[in-house]
C-alpha positions as CSV (number, residue, x, y, z in Angstrom):
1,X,94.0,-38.1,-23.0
2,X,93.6,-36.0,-26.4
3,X,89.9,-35.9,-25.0
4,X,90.8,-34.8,-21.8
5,X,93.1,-32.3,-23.2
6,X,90.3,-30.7,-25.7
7,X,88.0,-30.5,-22.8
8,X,90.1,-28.3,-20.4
9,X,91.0,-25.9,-23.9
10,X,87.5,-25.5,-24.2
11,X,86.7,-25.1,-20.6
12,X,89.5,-22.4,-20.6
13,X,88.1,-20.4,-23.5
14,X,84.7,-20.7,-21.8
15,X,86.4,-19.2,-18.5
16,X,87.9,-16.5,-20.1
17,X,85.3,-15.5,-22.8
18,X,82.4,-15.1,-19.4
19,X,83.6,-12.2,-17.6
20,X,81.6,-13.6,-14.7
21,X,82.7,-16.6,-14.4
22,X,86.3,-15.1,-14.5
23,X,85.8,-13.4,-11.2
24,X,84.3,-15.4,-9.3
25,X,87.4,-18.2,-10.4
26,X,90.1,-15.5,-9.6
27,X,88.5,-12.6,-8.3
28,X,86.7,-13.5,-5.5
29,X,89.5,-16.1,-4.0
30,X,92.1,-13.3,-3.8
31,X,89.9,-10.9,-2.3
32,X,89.2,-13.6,0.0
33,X,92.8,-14.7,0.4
34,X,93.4,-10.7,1.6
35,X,90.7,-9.8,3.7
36,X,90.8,-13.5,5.8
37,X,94.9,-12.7,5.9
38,X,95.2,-9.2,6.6
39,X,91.9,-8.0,8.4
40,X,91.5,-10.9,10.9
41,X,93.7,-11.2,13.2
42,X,93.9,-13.4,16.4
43,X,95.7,-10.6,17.8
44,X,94.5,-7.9,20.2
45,X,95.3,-4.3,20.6
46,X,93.8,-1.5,22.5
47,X,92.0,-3.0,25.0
48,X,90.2,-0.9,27.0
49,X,90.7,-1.6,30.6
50,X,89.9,0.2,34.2
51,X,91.9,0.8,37.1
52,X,91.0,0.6,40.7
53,X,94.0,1.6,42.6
54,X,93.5,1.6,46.3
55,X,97.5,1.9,46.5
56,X,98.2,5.3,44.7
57,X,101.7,4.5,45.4
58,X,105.0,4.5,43.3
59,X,105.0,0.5,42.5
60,X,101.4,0.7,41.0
61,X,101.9,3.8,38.9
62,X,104.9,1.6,37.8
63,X,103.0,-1.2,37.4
64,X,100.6,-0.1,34.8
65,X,102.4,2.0,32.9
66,X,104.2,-1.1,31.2
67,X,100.3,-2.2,29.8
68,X,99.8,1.2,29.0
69,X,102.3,1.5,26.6
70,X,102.7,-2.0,25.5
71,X,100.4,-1.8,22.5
72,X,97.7,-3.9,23.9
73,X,95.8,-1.8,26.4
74,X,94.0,1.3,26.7
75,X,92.9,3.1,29.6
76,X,89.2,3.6,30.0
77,X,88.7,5.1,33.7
78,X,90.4,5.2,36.7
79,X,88.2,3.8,39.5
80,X,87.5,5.5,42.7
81,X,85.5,2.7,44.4
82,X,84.7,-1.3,44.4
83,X,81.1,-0.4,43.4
84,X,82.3,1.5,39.9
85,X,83.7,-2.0,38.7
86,X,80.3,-3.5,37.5
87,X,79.4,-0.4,36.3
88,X,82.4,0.3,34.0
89,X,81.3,-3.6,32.7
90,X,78.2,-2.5,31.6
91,X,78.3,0.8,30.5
92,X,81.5,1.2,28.4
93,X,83.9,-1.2,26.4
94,X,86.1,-2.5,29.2
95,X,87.5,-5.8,29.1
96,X,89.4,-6.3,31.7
97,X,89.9,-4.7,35.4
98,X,92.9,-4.1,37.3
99,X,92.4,-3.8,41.1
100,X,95.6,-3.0,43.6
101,X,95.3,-3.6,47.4
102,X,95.5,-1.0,49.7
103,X,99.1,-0.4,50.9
104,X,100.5,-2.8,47.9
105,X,104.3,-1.0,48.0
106,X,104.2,-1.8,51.6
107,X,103.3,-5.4,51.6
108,X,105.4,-6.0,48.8
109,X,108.5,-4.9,50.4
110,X,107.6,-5.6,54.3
111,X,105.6,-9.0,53.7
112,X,107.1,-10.1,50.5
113,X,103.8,-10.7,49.0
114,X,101.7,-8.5,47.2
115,X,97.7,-8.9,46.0
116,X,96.2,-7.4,42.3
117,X,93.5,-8.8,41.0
118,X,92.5,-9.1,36.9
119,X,89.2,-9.1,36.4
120,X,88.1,-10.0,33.1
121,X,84.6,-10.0,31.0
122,X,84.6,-13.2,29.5
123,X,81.0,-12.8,27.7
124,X,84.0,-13.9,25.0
125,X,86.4,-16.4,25.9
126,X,88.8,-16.2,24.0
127,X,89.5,-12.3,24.3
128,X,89.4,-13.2,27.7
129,X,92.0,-15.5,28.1
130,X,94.3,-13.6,25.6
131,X,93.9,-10.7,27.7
132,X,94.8,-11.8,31.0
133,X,97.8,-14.0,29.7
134,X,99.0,-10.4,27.9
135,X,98.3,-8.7,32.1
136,X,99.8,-11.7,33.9
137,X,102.9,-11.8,31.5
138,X,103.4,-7.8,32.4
139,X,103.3,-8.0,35.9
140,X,105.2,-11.6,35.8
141,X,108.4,-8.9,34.4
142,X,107.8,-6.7,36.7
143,X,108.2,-8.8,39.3
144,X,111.3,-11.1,38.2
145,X,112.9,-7.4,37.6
146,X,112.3,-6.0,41.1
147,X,113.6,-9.5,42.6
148,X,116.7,-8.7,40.9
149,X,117.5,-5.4,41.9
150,X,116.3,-6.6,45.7
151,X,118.9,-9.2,45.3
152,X,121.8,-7.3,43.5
153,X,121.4,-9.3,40.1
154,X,120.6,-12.5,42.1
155,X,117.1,-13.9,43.0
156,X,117.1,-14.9,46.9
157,X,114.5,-13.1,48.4
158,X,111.1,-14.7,48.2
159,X,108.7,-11.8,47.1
160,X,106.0,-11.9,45.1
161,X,103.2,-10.5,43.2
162,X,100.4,-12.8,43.5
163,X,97.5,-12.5,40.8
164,X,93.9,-13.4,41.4
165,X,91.6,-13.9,38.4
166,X,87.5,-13.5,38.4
167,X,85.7,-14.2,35.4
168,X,82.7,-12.0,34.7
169,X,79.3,-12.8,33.3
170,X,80.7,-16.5,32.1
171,X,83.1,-18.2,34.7
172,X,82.6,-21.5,33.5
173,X,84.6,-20.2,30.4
174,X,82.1,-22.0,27.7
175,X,82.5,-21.5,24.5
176,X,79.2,-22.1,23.6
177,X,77.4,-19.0,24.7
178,X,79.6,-17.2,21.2
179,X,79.4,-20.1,18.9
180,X,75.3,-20.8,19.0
181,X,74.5,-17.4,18.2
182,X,77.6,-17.1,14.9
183,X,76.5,-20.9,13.8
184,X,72.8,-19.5,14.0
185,X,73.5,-16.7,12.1
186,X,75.0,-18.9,9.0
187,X,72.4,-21.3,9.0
188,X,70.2,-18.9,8.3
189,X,72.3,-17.9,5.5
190,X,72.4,-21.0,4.3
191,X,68.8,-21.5,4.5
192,X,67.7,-18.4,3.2
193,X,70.3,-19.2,-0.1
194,X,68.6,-22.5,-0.4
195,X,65.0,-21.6,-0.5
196,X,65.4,-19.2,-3.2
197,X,67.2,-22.2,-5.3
198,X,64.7,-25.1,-4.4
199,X,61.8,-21.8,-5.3
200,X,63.6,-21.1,-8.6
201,X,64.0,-24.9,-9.6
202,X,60.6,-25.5,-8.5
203,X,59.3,-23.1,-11.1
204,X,61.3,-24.3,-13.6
205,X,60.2,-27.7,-13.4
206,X,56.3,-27.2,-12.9
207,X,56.7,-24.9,-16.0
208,X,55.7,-21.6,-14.2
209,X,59.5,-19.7,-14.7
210,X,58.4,-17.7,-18.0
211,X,55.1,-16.6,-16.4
212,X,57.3,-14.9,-13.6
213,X,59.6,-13.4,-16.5
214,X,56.9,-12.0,-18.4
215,X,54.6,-11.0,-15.0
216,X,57.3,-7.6,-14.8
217,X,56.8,-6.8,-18.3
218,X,52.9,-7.1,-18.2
219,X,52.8,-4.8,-15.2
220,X,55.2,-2.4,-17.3
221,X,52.4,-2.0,-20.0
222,X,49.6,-2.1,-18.1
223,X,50.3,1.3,-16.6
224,X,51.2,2.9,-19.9
């Protein structure tokens, strides 16, 4: 145990002597503890997402001004036509798509049921998913708030919003299509750290490591 105890008083004088060595022990973890607990977040904000309202009445200006000013969306474009969904996809940032039927106040109150349709690019899954459970969970409000008021305070009417979901560019939701590339990416990392150890050691050993030191300094008098 004295051993033992000897050991770590040298190991700590060693620790604190190397400047080095003292950062990467204490500087390096808390830079990592703050940047991996501050700057990423599972959380989304400020989606960007389109509108295609077919309606243009009061319930769907109602409707999205709760996501709007919720924290979690931004608007992108308002849509004028069907055909201007793919394109918004492709050519800008949006992540998700809201699209209101045609005469939606009406059917809501006349028919008791009332279509809009989320339509999400799930090229990422998982911002996918987050975002429509944010969209659904909005409207779901909306909906148990107008019942309410319909009802004087009590639910007995059966009206509805109903919510359709389409899945762009991966509807099979897999996961793997954004792992392969991020796993790729740190194996090569990995690699490319472990070739220039094996190189280094393989100098070393074959007795070669001083003629690389020296080969700098060589160069440096040649040309003088």
């Amino acid at each position: 145990m004295k051993r033992f105890k000897v050991f770590v008083k040298k190991e700590f004088y060693h620790i604190f002597r190397d400047k080095r060595t003292l950062f990467i022990l204490f500087g390096m973890p808390i830079a990592q503890v703050t940047l991996f607990g501050f700057a990423i977040t599972n959380e989304i904000n400020d989606a960007r997402i389109a509108i295609f309202d077919q309606s243009k009445d009061e319930m769907t200006q109602e409707i999205m001004r709760r996501p709007l000013s919720s924290g979690y969306f931004l608007l992108e474009a308002n849509l004028e036509k069907e055909s201007d969904l793919e394109k918004t996809f492709q050519y800008s940032k949006t992540k998700l798509a809201v699209v209101f039927e045609a005469d939606f106040q009406n059917n809501f109150y006349k028919n008791n049921v009332a279509q809009v349709q989320l339509i999400a690019d799930a090229t990422d899954p998982n911002t996918a998913s987050t975002l429509l459970n944010y969209a659904q969970a909005i409207i779901k409000t909306y909906q148990l708030e107008k019942m309410g008021e319909m009802a004087g305070g009590e639910i007995k009417m059966p009206v509805a919003i109903q919510t359709e979901i389409k899945m762009l560019y991966n509807s099979s939701m897999k996961s793997v299509y954004m792992f392969v590339p991020g796993v790729m990416t740190v194996i090569l990392m990995l690699v490319s750290a472990m070739m220039t150890s094996i190189a280094i050691t393989k100098e070393k050993e074959l007795g070669t490591m001083e003629i690389l030191l020296v080969s700098p300094i060589s160069e440096r008098y040649e040309f003088c």
